[in-house]
C-alpha positions, 0 to 999 in steps of 0.5 A: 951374325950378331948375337941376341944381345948385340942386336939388341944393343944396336937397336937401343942406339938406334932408338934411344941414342948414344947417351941412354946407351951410356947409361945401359953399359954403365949399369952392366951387361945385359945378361937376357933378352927379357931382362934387356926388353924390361930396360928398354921397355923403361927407358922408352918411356922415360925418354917418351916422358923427357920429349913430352917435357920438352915439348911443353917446356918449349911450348910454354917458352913460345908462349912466354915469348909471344906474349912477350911479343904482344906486350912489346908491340901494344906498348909500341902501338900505344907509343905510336898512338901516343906520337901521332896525337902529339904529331896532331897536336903539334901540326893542326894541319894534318887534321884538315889535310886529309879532308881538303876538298880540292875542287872547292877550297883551292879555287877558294885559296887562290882567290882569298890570296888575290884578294890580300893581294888587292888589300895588301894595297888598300890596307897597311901593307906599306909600313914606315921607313925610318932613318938609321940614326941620323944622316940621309935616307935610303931605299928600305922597306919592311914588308912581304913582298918587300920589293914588289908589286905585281899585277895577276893577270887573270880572273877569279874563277868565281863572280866574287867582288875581287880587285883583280889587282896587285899586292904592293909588297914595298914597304917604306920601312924598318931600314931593310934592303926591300928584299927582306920584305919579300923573304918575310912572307915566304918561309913564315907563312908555310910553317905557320900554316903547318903548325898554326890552329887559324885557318883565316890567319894570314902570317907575314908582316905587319905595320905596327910590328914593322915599326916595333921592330924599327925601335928595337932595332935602329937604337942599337944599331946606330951607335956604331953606324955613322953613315946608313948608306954604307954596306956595313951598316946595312949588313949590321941592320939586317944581321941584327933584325934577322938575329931578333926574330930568332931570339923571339922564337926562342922566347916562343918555345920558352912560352910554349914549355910552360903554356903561357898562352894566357898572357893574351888576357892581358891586352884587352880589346879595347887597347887593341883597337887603340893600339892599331888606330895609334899605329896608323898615326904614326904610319900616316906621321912617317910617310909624310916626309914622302908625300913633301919630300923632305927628310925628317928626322927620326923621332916622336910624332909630334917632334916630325909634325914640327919639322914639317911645318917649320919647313914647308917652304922647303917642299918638294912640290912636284913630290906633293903634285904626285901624291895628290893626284895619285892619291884622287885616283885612287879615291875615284877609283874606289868610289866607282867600283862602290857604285857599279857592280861589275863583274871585275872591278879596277883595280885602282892600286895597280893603276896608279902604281902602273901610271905612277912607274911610266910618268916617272919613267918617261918623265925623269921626275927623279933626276928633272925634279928631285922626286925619290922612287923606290931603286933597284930591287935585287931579285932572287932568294935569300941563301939560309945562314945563322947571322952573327952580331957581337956579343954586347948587341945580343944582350940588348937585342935579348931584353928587348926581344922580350917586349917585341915577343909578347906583343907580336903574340898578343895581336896574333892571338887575338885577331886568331882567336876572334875569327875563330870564335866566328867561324865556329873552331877553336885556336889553342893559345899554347899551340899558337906559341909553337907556330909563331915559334917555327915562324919567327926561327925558320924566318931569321934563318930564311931572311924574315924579319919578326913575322906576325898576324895580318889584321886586315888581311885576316879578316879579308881571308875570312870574309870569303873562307869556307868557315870552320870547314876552311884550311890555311892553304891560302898561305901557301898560295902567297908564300908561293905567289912571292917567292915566284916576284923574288925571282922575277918581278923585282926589276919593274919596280925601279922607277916606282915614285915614293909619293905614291907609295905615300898615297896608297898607304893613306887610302888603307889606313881607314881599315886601321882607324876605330874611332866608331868602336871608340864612341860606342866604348864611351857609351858604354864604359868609361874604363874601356874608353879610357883604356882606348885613349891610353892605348891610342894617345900613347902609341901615337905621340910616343911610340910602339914601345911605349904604347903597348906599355902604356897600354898594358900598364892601364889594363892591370891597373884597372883590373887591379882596381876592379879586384882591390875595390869591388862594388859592395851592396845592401841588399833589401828584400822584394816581396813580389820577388821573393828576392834580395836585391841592392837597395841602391838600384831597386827602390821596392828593396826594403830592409829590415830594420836591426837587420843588415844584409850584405854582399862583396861583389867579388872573390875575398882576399888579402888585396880588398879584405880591408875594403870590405871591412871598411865598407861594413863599418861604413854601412853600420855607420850610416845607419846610426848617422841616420838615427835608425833602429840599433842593427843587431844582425850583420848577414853577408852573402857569401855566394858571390865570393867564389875564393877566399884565403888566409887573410881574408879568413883573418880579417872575418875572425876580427870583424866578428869580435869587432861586432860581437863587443858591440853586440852585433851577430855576423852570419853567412848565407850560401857560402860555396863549397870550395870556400866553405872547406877552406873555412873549416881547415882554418878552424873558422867555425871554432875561433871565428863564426860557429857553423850554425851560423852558416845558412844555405839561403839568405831567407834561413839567415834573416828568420834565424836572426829576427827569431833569436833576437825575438827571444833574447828580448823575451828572455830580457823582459820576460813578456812575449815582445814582437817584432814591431819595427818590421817594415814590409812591402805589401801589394800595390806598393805601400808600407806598412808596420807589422804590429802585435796583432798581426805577427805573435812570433815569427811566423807571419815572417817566415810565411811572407819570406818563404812565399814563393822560390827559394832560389837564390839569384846573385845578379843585382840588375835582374828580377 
């Protein structure tokens, strides 16, 4: 049996371990068990007081790691919070997605998609087929659904005046195969619903934009193709189309980096309604040649009109026959469904479609009497692929791109924000450039030629939406809806006659034309009315191109107008008002003689600071043309001048030295914070007007003036002089002259200014 001390040292291994037995037979051998029993005592609490410090260190680990942890997952969350705002902000439709009401808005969206199928007829879903060049015709078409018409075989579930008809998707346009325009409204209109702020804007395709993009489109093309019949020429349009819609998204995601949204500002509305009504000129000028059936050329308007009358002994009269008659159908039509409420009205498109196919049919118009119909349509859909054109056609595609760009998103914007503003939501500008983006990339790739907003169709979608509390599923019911014609409906249409597309496009251009917007601009302003004409006149007779430009060009001149020659006012003072009002429109407006107050109408700066300058000395000059009394005090009131800048502040400093070498005090009333802040950085106070010359009402300003004037003339005569030659306007409106009895100082002045409000009110046209 182990002795004393070999128990004992096997129990300090087993309680203490290998290493506080080390550390025991390193120190010597323990001789007794009281001092063995010391030792162990020691190193029990010393390994105690080591666990403890262990576990704390341990513990104060965790904690580090854990709140470490924490920290981790709140900046993730936050991350995550932060991507799924910019997962809002970038696709709208997520918002309204989870609150769609199934029951009641999808029967609203099916029924809202047949409608703009109906007005995809009435309207201007047609657009304009151009030749390529020169040579002959060919079957092209520019529009979603571009190769078909299709009758919906039922009816809307609600009592609504709903055509149930057909969507005419054939568009006698842009010199594409008609498929493309079937492809226009498929991809675009799901990945602008997605992305896309308008809940009533219908995406697709447009025929003023069809026609833009023709002018972009056959110039470069035509110079390397001499027959537009043959495959490679075709290719070539469309590989270059498809090319331009890609290079305006990639403009778009330029756009929307450096949220140029508001360049909308740009097109006014009036240029946009005579935009539209040019364009439908030029629709009703380009489908003319389908009506008589000649082949003219590409050109001006006027240069086709000109041809058509010079050859009218050369129209196909059997093409003409159906086109009037057609065209009285639809007319007949319409007028019966105006005048009787029935519970499905006819639907006058897909009759005269329907009649126009099986007289042609059965008839053989085409091989009997020369009437051009529509041809083979191939169905299904187009296989997505980049397109590819030489290098020396990018670069001309790319300039004009730019143009094409801006106005495919003026007009989009502009319809978006308008309905908008009715139905009570907003439409962010910016985000509009990130749709139209995925739209315009997604659809080159897909087969679309340059997507845009629908006018007519959007304002058709929102006269029967649910408002503000609508979605945009309406196009993925259309884009559904097409997609379902690509890939089996094409065939019918072989023997559709043109001259009825012809008449259906005439019938729909009344919903384009605005000569009603244009009488009431005339009434009421001849700028706008002007910017109308501009817009109309040059979109007709010259083109989209040249149109917008023109349009565009008007409007920044009359801004630049407006900004460079503001209106100026002397202004008079009201006594029943206690207001300053323009002399010019308020006859009760008296001024005080030897007193010039005066206002600018706009913010001061480089470009009119000479015309105001100008228009001071004006007034001045006027006065002493008109022998009045020496002015000896200029006031202007500076609280319509929301900015001024450093050449402005210039042209203040020489027009006070100016009038202080011919004796004339320059004073300021209300100037604005903002402006007042930019005067004192500039040291205006010090080298041009001192600050005790700037008053917080145009009131202080004139009793300050009239009250030094009063003393110098004192002090110059040493005998107490009044203000004679004051004129005011008393009650029941007659003057009189305040003489010495009646103002001793400027007391009875300041009383008779001071009765009443104080406030200044910067309208010239309101008591």
């Amino acid at each position: 049996m182990a002795g004393p001390q070999q128990s004992m040292a096997d129990l300090v291994r087993t309680f203490c371990g290998s290493q506080n037995h080390a550390r025991h037979e390193q120190r010597g051998a323990i001789k007794s068990e009281a001092e063995f029993s010391k030792e162990f005592t020691r190193w029990s609490a010393e390994e105690v007081q080591q666990r403890r410090k262990s576990r704390r260190d341990a513990t104060n680990k965790w904690r580090l790691e854990t709140e470490f942890e924490g920290t981790w997952l709140a900046e993730r969350g936050e991350y995550c919070m932060r991507c799924a705002s910019g997962l809002l902000s970038s696709l709208p439709s997520v918002r309204w997605m989870g609150a769609y009401r199934w029951r009641q808005s999808l029967r609203v969206d099916v029924v809202t998609w047949r409608l703009c199928q109906q007005h995809h007829a009435r309207a201007h879903r047609v657009s304009v087929r151009m030749r390529l060049g020169g040579g002959t015709d060919r079957r092209c078409y520019a529009h979603p659904p571009g190769h078909g018409v299709w009758a919906a075989g039922w009816s809307p579930p609600m009592r609504v005046r709903v055509r149930a008809g057909i969507r005419v998707r054939v568009r006698l346009g842009l010199g594409l195969p008609p498929e493309y325009g079937l492809y226009s409204s498929i991809w675009p209109s799901v990945f602008y619903m997605l992305m896309g702020c308008s809940k009533h804007l219908q995406v697709g395709t447009n025929a003023p934009i069809s026609i833009l993009t023709d002018e972009i489109i056959a110039p470069i093309v035509s110079a390397d193709c001499h027959d537009p019949e043959a495959a490679q020429c075709v290719s070539a349009t469309v590989e270059a189309t498809l090319m331009l819609s890609i290079m305006i998204g990639a403009i778009y995601c330029l756009m929307g980096t450096f949220k140029l949204g508001i360049i909308t500002s740009f097109m006014p509305n009036p240029a946009l309604t005579g935009f539209t009504t040019g364009a439908s000129g030029l629709i009703f000028t380009a489908n003319m040649k389908h009506l008589v059936g000649l082949d003219v050329p590409s050109g001006f308007s006027f240069m086709q009109w000109s041809y058509i009358l010079r050859h009218l002994g050369d129209v196909n009269v059997a093409s003409l026959i159906i086109g009037l008659v057609a065209l009285a159908i639809l007319v007949l039509i319409k007028m019966f469904n105006k005048h009787h409420e029935l519970k499905f009205p006819i639907p006058e498109q897909l009759v005269v479609l329907v009649l126009g196919i099986l007289v042609t049919k059965f008839g053989e118009l085409d091989a009997r009497f020369g009437v051009k119909i529509v041809g083979e349509i191939p169905g299904g859909l187009h296989t997505p692929a980049f397109p590819t054109i030489g290098t020396s056609q990018m670069l001309e595609l790319l300039q004009q791109s730019v143009i094409a760009a801006l106005v495919i998103y003026i007009l989009s914007v502009n319809v978006a924000k308008s309905l908008g503003n009715s139905h009570g939501y907003h439409v962010d500008a910016n985000q509009e450039l990130w749709a139209l983006c995925a739209a315009s990339v997604v659809g080159g790739l897909t087969g679309a030629y340059p997507p845009s907003g629908s006018f007519s169709r959007s304002a058709l979608v929102a006269t029967i939406g649910p408002g503000d509390k609508g979605s945009a599923l309406h196009n993925l019911v259309s884009a559904m809806v097409v997609a379902l014609v690509c890939l089996a409906l094409t065939p019918a249409l072989y023997h559709l006659p043109k001259p009825v597309l012809a008449s259906v496009i005439f019938t729909a251009l009344t919903s384009m034309v605005t000569f009603k917007e244009a009488r009431v601009l005339y009434r009421v302003s001849r700028w706008e009315f002007a910017l109308w004409v501009v817009a109309a006149l040059g979109t007709f007779l010259f083109g989209v191109t040249y149109g917008i430009m023109a349009s565009v060009a008007s409007a920044l001149f009359v801004l630049l107008t407006e900004q460079t020659r503001p209106g100026f006012s002397v202004l008079g003072f009201i006594q029943g008002a206690n207001q300053f009002r323009d002399t010019a429109l308020f006859e009760q407006a008296v001024q005080f003689p030897g007193i010039k107050v005066c206002r600018f109408n706009a913010s001061l700066h480089f470009a009119n600071s000479e015309h105001f300058e100008a228009k001071v000395n004006e007034a001045l000059s006027e006065d002493a043309a008109a022998g009045k009394e020496a002015v000896y005090s200029v006031i202007v009131d500076a609280s319509s001048l929301n900015r001024v800048d450093t050449t402005a502040i210039s042209m203040l400093v020489t027009l006070h030295e100016s009038l202080a070498a011919r004796g004339i005090e320059l004073s300021f009333a209300g100037w604005k914070s903002k402006c007042a802040a930019l005067l004192g950085k500039f040291g205006f106070d010090s080298t041009g007007v001192p600050a005790e010359r700037w008053y917080l009402c145009l009131h202080d300003a004139v009793i300050a003036a009239h009250t030094k004037h009063v003393e110098l003339e004192k002090a110059k005569s040493d005998t107490q002089v009044s203000p004679n030659a004051i004129v005011v306007l008393v009650e029941g409106g007659a003057e009189a002259e305040l003489g010495t009895e009646m103002v001793s100082s400027v007391g009875d002045l300041s009383h008779m200014m001071r009765n009443g409000s104080r406030e200044e009110i910067n309208s010239d046209e309101q008591l």
